[in-house]
Each structure stands twice: as C-alpha cells, then as structure tokens.
C-alpha positions in Angstrom: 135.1 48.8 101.3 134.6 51.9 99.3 136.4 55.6 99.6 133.1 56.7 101.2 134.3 54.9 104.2 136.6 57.4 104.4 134.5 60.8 104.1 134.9 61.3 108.0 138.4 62.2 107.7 138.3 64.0 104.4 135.5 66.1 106.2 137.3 66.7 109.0 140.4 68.2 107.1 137.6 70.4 105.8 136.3 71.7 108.9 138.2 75.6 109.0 137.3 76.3 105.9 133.5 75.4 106.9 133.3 77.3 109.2 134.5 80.9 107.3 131.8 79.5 104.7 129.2 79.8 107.1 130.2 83.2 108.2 130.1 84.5 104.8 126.7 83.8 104.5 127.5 80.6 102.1 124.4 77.7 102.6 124.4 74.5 101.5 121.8 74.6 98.6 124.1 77.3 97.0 127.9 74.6 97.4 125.3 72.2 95.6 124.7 74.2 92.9 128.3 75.8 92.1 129.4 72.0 92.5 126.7 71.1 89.3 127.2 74.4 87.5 131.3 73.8 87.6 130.5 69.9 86.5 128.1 71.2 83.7 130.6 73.8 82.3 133.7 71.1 82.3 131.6 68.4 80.8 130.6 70.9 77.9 134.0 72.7 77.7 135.1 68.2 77.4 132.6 67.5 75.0 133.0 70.4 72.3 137.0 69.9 72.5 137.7 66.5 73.8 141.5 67.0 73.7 143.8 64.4 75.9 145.7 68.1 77.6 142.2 69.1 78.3 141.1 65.9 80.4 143.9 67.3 82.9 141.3 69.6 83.8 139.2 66.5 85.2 141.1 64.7 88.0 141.8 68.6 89.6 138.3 69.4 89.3 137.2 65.8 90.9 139.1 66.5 93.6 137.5 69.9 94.0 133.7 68.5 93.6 134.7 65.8 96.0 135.4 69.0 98.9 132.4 70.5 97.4 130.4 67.4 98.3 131.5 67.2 101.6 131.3 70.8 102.6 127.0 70.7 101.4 126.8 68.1 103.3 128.7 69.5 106.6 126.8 72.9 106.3 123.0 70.9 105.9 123.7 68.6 109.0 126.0 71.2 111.1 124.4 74.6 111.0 120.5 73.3 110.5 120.5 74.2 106.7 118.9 70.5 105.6 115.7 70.6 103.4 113.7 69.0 101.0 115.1 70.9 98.4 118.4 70.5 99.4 118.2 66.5 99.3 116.9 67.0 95.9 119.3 69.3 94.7 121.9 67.0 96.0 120.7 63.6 94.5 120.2 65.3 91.0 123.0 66.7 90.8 125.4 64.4 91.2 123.4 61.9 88.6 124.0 64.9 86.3 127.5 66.0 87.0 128.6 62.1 86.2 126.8 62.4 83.4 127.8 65.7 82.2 132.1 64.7 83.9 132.4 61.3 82.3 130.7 61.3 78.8 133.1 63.4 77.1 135.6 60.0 77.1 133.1 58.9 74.6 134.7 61.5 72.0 138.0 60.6 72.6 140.1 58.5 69.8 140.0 54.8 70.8 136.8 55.0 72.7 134.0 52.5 72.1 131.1 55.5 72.6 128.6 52.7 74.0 130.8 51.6 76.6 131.1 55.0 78.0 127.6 55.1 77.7 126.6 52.2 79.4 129.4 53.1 82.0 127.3 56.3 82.3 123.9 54.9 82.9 125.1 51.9 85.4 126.3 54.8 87.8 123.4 56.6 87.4 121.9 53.6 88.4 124.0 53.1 91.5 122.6 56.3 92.9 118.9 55.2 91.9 119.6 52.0 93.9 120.9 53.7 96.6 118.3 56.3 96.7 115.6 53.4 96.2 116.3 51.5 99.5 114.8 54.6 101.6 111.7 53.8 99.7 111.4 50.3 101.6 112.6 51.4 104.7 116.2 51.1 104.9 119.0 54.4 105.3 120.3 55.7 101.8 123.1 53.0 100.7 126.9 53.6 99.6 127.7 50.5 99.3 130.7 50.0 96.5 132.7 48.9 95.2 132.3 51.5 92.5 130.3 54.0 94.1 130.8 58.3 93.7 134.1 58.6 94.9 135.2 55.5 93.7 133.9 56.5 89.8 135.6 59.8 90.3 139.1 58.2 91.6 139.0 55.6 88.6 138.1 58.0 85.9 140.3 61.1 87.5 143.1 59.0 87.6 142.3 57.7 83.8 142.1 61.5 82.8 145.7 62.0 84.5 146.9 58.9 82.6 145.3 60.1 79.3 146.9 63.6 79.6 151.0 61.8 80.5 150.5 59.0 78.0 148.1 59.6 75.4 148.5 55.7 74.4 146.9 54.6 76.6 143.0 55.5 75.1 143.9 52.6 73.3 142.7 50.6 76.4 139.5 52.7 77.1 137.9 49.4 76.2 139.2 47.5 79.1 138.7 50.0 81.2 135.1 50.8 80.8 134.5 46.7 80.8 135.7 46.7 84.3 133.8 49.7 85.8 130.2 48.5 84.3 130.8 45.1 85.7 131.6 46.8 89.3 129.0 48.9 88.7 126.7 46.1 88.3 128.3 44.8 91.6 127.6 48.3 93.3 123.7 47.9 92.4 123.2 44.5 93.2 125.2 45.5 96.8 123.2 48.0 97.3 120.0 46.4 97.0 120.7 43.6 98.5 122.1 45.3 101.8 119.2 47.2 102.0 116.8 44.0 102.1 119.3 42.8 104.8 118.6 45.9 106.6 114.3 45.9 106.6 114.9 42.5 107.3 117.1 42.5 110.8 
C-alpha cells in the first residue's frame, strides 16, 4: 500500500481546474517544468538559509508539487499532449526536485549530513528501479512503501514538525534510519514485482 494508490481521487478533485489549464493554452511539458523550476528555487532558497521557520515553506510546497504532478500527467494522457520528451522531462525531474527538496535537512543542526545523503540517493534509486522494470518488459512500478508521495508526506510532515518544535532535529537521526531502510524495501519491491510481472 502506498499514497499512489490513491492518485485517482486526488486527480479527480483536480479535474475543473484541468480543464481551464487546457483552455489557457497551459501543456503538460510546461506543469513539468514550473513543478522542477519551483523545487529548484526552494531547495536553493533551503540550502543557503536552512532556518527551522523556513522548512514551513516545504510541506505547503509538497502539497503543491504533488497537484502539479497529477495535473502533467492528466493533461499528457487526457488531451493527447504525451511525448518522448515529456516522459523525460517528467522522470528527471522528479529525481532532481528530491534531490534539490530534501537535501537542505542536511544543513540543519542535529543532522547527520550522510544520512540525508544516503536518504537522498536510495530514492533516487526507487525511481531508477521503477523506471528500470520497463527495460525488461514489465509497466513502470510504484510499488512503496516509501515511494514519491510517500517521501514527500514523511519529509513534509517532518518540515511541519521542525518548524512547531524545533527539538525535535535532534531525532533527524532516527528518522532518516527508517526512511533508507523503506527505501531499500521500495527497490527491492519494485524489482521484484516487476520479475513477477515478465514472468506471469
């Protein structure tokens, strides 16, 4: 079970403001890249003045990207806008909005910098799992249990935390522990389903 399983109904919600998108003139490609620009531009504004008030900044914008996300993916599939380019705009950039989101907790007191990191590179890794089964035949996996939405509910919701109760950076440590060994998890769900799938 992962909050993916749940993108139906967030998509849905999304629907009347899809539709005046397309109106305007708005395509997928260009959602994609305001979603990686915005991600970019936090990540640095994070990095250069990692500040717990700033981090409130985060679990609002997650939110946002998350719409973003779904809308790209709405407008590709609904109103014949998918392309090449568009699948790789969308892969990259959400390897390099987690990057660019989540490494800023790195620079925050408390923080054990390589734990972010590694937290960093497992879910980068997630996505090259995922991305990996279509090279053997099977669909593009989302397996979790700490896939996209997942990573951005945990570490939103740490942001939140960090901005109420500063204390609680103290227990970054824990935290990061926890999400690199789902993250492990994610991969070795991901690849594994997709062998079960070639194989059915």
């Amino acid at each position: 079970m992962t909050l993916y399983d749940l993108k139906p109904r967030f998509q849905a919600l999304l629907r009347p403001l899809l539709k005046r998108l397309f109106r305007a003139g708005v395509t997928a490609n260009q959602v994609t890249l305001a979603a990686l620009i915005a991600s970019v531009a936090i990540g640095v504004l994070l990095f250069f003045f990692p500040r717990p008030v700033l981090f409130l900044i985060l679990p609002i914008f997650l939110f946002i990207r998350m719409a973003l996300n779904a809308i790209d993916g709405l407008l590709a599939r609904e109103y014949n806008q998918k392309s090449k380019l568009g699948a790789l705009l969308n892969e990259t950039g959400d390897v390099i909005s987690d990057a660019a989101l989540y490494l800023p907790f790195a620079l925050l007191p408390g923080a054990t910098p390589w734990q972010v990191l590694l937290a960093v590179l497992l879910s980068i890794l997630t996505e090259f799992c995922g991305v990996l089964a279509q090279t053997i035949g099977a669909s593009r996996r989302y397996d979790g249990p700490m896939g996209k939405s997942d990573r951005a509910l945990i570490f939103g919701a740490y942001a939140l935390a960090i901005f109420i109760w500063p204390v609680c950076m103290e227990w970054s440590w824990i935290l990061f522990s926890v999400v690199s060994v789902l993250l492990v998890w994610t991969c070795l769900n991901r690849c594994r389903r997709a062998l079960a799938e070639v194989n059915s």
